[in-house]
C-alpha positions as CSV (number, residue, x, y, z in Angstrom):
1,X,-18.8,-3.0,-71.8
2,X,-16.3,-3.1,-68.7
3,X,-15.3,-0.2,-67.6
4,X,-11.5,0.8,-68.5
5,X,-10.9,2.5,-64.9
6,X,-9.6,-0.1,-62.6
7,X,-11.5,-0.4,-59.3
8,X,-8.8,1.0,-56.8
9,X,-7.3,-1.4,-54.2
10,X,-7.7,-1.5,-51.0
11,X,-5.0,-2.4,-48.8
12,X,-5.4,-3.6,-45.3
13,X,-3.6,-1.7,-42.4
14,X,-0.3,-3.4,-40.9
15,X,-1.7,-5.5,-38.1
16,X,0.4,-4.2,-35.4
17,X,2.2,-7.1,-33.5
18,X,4.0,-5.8,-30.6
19,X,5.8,-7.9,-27.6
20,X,3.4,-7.4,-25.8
21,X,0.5,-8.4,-27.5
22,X,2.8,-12.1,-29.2
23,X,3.4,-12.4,-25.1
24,X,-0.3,-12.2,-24.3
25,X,-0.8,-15.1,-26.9
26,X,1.9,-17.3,-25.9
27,X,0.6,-17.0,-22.4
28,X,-2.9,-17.7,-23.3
29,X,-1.8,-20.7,-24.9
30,X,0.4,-22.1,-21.7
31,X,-2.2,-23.7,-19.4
32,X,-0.2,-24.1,-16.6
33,X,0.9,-19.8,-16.8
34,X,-2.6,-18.5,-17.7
35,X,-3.7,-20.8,-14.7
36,X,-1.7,-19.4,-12.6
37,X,-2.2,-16.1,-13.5
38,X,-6.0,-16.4,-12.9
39,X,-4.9,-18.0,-9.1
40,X,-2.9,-14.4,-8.9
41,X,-5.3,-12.4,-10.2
42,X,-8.4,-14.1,-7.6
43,X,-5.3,-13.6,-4.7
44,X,-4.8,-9.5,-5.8
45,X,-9.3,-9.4,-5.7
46,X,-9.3,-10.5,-2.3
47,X,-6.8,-8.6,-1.4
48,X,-8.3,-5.2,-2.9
49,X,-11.6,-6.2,-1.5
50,X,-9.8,-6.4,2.1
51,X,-8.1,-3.1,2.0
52,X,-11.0,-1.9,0.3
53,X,-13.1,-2.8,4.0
54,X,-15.4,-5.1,2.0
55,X,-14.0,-8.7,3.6
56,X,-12.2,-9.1,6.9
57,X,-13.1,-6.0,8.7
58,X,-14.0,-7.7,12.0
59,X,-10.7,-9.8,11.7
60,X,-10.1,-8.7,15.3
61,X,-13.5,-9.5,17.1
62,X,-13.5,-12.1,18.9
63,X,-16.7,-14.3,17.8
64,X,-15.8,-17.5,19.0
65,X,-14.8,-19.7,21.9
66,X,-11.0,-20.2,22.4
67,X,-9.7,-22.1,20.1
68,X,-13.0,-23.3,18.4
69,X,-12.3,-25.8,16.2
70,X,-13.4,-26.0,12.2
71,X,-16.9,-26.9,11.7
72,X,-15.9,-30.2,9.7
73,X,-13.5,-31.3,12.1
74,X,-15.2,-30.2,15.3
75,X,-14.2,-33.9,16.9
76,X,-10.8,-34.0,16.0
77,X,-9.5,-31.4,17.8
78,X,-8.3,-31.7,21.4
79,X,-10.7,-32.0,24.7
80,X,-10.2,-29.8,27.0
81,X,-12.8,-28.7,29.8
82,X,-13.3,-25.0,29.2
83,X,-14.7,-22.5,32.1
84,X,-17.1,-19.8,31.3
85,X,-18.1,-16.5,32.9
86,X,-20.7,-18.1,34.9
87,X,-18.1,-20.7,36.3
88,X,-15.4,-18.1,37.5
89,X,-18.3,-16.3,39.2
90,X,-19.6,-18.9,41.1
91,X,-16.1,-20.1,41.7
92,X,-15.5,-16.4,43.0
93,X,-18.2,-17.0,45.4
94,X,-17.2,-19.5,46.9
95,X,-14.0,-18.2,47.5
96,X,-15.2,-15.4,49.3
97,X,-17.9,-17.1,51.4
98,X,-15.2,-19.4,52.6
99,X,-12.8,-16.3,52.7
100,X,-15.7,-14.8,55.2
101,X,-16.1,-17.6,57.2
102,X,-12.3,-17.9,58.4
103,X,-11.7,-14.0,58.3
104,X,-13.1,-14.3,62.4
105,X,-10.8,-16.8,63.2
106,X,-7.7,-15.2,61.2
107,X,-8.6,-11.9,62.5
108,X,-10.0,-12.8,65.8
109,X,-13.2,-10.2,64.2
110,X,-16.9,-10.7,63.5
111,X,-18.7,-9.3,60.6
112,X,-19.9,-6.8,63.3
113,X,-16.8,-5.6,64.8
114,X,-14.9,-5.6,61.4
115,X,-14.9,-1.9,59.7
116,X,-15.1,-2.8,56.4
117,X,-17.4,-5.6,56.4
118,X,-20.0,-2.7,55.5
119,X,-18.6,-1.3,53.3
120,X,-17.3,-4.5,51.0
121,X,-21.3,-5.4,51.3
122,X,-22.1,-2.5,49.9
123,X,-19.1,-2.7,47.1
124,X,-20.4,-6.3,46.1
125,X,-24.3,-5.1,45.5
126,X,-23.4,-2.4,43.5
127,X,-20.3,-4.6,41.4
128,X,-23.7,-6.9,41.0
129,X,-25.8,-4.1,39.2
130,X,-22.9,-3.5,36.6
131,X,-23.0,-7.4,35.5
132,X,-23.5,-7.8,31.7
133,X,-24.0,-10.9,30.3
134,X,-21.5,-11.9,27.1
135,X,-22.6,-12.4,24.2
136,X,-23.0,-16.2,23.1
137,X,-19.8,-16.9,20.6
138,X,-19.9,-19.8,18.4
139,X,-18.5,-23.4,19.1
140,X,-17.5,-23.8,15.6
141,X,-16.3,-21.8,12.3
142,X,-15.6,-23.2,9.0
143,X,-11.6,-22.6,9.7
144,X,-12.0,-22.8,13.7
145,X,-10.9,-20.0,15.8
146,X,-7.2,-18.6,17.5
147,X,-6.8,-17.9,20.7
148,X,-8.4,-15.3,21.5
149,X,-11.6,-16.6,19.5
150,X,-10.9,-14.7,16.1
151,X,-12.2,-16.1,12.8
152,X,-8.8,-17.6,11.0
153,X,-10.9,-17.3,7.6
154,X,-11.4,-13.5,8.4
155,X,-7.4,-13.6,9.7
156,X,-6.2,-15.4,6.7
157,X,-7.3,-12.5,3.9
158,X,-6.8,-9.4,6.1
159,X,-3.4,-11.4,6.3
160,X,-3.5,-12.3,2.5
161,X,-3.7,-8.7,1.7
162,X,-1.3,-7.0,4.1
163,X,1.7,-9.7,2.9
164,X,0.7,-9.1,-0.7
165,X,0.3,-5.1,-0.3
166,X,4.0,-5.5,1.4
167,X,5.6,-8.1,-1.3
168,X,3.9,-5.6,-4.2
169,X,5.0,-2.5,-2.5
170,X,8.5,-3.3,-1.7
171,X,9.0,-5.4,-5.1
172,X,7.9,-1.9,-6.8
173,X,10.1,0.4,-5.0
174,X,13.4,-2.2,-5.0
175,X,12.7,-2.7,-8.6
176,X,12.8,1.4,-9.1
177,X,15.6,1.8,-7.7
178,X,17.6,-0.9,-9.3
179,X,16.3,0.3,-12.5
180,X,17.6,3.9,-12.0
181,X,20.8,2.9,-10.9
182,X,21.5,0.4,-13.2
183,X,20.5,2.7,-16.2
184,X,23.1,5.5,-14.5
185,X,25.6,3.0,-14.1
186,X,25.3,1.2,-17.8
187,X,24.7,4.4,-19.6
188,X,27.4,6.8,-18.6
189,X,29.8,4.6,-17.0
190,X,33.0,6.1,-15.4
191,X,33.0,7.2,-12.3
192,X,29.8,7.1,-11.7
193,X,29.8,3.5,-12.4
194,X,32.5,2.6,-10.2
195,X,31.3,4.5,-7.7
196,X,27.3,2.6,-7.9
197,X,29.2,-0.7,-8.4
198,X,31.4,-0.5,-4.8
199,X,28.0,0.2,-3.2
200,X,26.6,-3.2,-5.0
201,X,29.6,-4.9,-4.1
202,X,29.2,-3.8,-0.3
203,X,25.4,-4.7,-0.3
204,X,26.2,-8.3,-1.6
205,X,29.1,-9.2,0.7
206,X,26.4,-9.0,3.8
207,X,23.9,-11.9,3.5
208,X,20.8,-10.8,2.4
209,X,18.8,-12.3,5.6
210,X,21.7,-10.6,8.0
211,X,21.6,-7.7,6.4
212,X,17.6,-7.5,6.3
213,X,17.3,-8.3,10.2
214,X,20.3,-5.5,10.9
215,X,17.6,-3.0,8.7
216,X,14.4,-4.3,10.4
217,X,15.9,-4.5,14.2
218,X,17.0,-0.3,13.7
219,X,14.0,0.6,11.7
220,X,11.1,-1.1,14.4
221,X,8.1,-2.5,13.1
222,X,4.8,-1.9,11.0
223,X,3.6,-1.9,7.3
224,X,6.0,1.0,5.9
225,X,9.1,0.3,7.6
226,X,9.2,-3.6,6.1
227,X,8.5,-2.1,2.9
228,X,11.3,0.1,2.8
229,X,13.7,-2.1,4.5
230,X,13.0,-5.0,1.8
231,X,13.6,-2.4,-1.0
232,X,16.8,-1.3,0.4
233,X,18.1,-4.7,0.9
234,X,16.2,-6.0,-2.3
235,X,17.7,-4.0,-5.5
236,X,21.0,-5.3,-6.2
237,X,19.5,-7.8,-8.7
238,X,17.5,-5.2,-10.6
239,X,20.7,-3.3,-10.3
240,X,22.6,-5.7,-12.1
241,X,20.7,-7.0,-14.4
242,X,19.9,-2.8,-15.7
243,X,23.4,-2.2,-16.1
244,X,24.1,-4.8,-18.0
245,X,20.7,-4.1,-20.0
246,X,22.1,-0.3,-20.5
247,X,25.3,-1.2,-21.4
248,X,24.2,-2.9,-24.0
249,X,21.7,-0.9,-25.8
250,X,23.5,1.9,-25.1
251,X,25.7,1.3,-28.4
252,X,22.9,0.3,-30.8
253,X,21.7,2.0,-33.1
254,X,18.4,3.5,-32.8
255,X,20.2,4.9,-29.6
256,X,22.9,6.4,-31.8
257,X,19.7,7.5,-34.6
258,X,18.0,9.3,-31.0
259,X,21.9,11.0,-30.7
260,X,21.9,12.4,-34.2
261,X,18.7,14.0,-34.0
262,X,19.4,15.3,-30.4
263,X,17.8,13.3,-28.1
264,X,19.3,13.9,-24.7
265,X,20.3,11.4,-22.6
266,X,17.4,10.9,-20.4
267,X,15.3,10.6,-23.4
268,X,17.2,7.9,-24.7
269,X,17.6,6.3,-21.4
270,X,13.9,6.4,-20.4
271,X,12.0,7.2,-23.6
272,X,14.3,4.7,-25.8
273,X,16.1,2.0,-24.2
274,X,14.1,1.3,-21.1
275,X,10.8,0.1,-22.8
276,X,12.8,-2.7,-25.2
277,X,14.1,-4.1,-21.7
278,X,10.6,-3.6,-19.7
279,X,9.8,-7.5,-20.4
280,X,12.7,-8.2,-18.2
281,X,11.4,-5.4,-15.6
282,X,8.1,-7.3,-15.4
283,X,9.7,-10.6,-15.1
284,X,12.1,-9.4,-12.2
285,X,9.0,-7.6,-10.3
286,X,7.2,-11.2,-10.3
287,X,10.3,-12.6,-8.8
288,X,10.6,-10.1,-6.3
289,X,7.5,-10.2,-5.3
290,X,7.3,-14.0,-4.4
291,X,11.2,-13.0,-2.7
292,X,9.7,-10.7,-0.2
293,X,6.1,-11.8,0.2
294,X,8.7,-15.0,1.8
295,X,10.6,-12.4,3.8
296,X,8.2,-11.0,5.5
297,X,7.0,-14.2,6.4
298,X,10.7,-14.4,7.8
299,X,10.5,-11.0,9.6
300,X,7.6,-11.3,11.0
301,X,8.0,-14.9,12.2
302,X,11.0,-13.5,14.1
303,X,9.0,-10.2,15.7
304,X,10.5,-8.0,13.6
305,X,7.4,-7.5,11.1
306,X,4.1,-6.0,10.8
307,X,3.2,-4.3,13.9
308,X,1.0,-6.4,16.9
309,X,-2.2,-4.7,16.2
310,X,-1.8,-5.7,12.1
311,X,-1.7,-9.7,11.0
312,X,0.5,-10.6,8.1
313,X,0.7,-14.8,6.9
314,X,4.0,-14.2,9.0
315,X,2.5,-13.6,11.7
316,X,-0.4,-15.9,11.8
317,X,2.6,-18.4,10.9
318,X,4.2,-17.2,14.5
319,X,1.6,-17.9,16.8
320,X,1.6,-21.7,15.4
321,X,4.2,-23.2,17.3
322,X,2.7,-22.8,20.5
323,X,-0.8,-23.8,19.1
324,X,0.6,-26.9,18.0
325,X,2.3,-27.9,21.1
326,X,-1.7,-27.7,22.4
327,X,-2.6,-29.6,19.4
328,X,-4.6,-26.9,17.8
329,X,-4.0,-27.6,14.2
330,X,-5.7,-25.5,11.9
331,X,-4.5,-22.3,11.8
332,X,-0.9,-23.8,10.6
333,X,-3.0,-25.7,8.4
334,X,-4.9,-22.7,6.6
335,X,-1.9,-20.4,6.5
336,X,0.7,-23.1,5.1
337,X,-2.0,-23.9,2.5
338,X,-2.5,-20.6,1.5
339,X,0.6,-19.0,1.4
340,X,2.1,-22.1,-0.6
341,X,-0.9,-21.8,-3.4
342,X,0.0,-18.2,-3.5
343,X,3.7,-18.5,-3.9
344,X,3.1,-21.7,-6.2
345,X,1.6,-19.6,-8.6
346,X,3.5,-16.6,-8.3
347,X,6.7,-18.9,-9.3
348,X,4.8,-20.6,-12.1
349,X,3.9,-17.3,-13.5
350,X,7.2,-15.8,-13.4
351,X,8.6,-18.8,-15.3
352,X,5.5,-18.8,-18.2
353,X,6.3,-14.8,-18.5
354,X,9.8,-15.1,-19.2
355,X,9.1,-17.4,-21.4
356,X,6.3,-15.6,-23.2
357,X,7.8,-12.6,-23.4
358,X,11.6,-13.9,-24.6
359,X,12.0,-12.1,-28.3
360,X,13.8,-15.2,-29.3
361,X,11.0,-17.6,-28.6
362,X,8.9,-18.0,-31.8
């Protein structure tokens, strides 16, 4: 006989479907964005792993002959006859036995009569004990060799890392304070808002690279100082686009519902409105990023960069013209391929995000 007590139903929890998580699926689902978020996300490993002191630490040694060419192309690169330390020695040699032999007739002395003839003996024996022979240094690497005979593969990801640690850090601090100055301005208005809008208005008359140079040739060089000099020069479009963001929300009405129950108004600036417009934070940080990783190419192109004893893409990039007019190649080769993958995807990503994480898209 069936029992008379229904079996109680069970009902399934609310699957919770945020932004964030429908963003994560549309992205999954664009090939060419989840690609290029995988290129990003090897670009940021290598570049942790290098500030980390796991790759590149002996950027700076010199390994290699001047100017050694890449082990594929050893051929193609151009012939020159290069003198080692053996050849400048014996070249030394002869300079000074021929220097010795015409020192009587210049002078009118013998090795006898001259007073230091003894004495310079003596100085070239003991110079002779203090010889140490160089270590051999390679012929070839797989990217060739600058200069000085530094590995360009170890130079390109010490570079890698320092342009993506300054195109990060500066995109993060331009980014905060465009965001808290565009919430001040959009939220309260007034005064204050006509105050933070004539210094917006005064940033964006001066052209940004004019304005950038003006910063960097006052501030000097190194790491920090082009990270804050991108940041101050780099937050009117965060600036904007906030305000606009704040003075919008501002009048909706789960800001009004955190009013009645007494919200104040930094919890309904920071707790409320800011997190329904932080998909358009993370979109603008993307496109920062790619901005200034590009400036400091610019900066440090010029010599107003990182400092001489750091490398930066920017400043591999400088010492290329000069390398070219000697027909060495392949470091412009390695750091134009390079930076353009990692700007390439940088772009391509930015685009797929604002597209995944767009509310109206469906």
């Amino acid at each position: 006989m069936p029992s008379s007590n229904p079996l109680p139903l069970t009902v399934a929890p609310p699957s919770h479907n945020s932004l964030a998580r429908q963003g994560w699926r549309r992205l999954r689902r664009d090939r060419i964005g989840f690609g290029s978020l995988c290129i990003v996300a090897l670009y940021l490993l290598l570049a942790m792993a290098a500030w980390s002191g796991l790759l590149a630490r002996h950027w700076q040694d010199e390994v290699a002959k001047p100017f050694a060419p890449p082990t594929l192309f050893a051929n193609l690169g151009p012939q020159h006859v290069e003198l080692n330390a053996a050849d400048i020695d014996a070249a030394n040699q002869r300079r000074r036995a021929a220097a010795g032999s015409d020192s009587s007739a210049a002078t009118g002395l013998d090795a006898s009569e001259d007073p230091l003839a003894a004495d310079m003996a003596a100085a070239q024996q003991q110079a002779a004990q203090y010889h140490s022979e160089e270590a051999p240094k390679a012929d070839t690497l797989p990217l060739g060799a600058d200069q000085r005979g530094r590995d360009i593969r170890q130079k390109v990801l010490q570079g890698t890392a320092t342009s993506l640690l300054v195109g990060l850090s500066g995109a993060l601090l331009a980014l905060t304070i465009g965001t808290v100055l565009g919430a001040l301005s959009g939220y309260f208005g007034g005064l204050l808002d006509d105050l933070l809008m004539w210094g917006y208005s005064v940033f964006t008359s001066v052209p940004d690279m004019l304005l950038l140079l003006a910063f960097a040739a006052v501030s000097g060089r190194g790491i920090g100082t082009v990270v804050v000099v991108m940041a101050l020069t780099s937050w009117t479009g965060s600036y904007r686009l906030m305000r606009a963001e704040f003075l919008k929300h501002k009048s909706r009405e789960y800001v009004r519902a955190a009013d009645a129950i007494g919200a104040s108004h930094g919890r309904r600036m920071f707790h409320h409105i800011l997190p329904n417009v932080s998909h358009l934070l993370l979109v603008q940080f993307s496109m920062l990023t790619v901005a200034l990783i590009k400036y400091e190419a610019i900066l440090s192109f010029l010599g107003f960069g990182v400092g001489i004893t750091q490398v930066s893409l920017g400043a591999m990039l400088a010492e290329a013209p000069a390398e070219l007019l000697q027909g060495y190649w392949w470091q412009m080769l390695t750091v134009t391929v390079v930076m353009s993958v990692l700007v390439t995807a940088f772009s391509l990503l930015t685009d797929s995000l604002r597209d995944a994480l767009d509310p109206k898209v469906k």
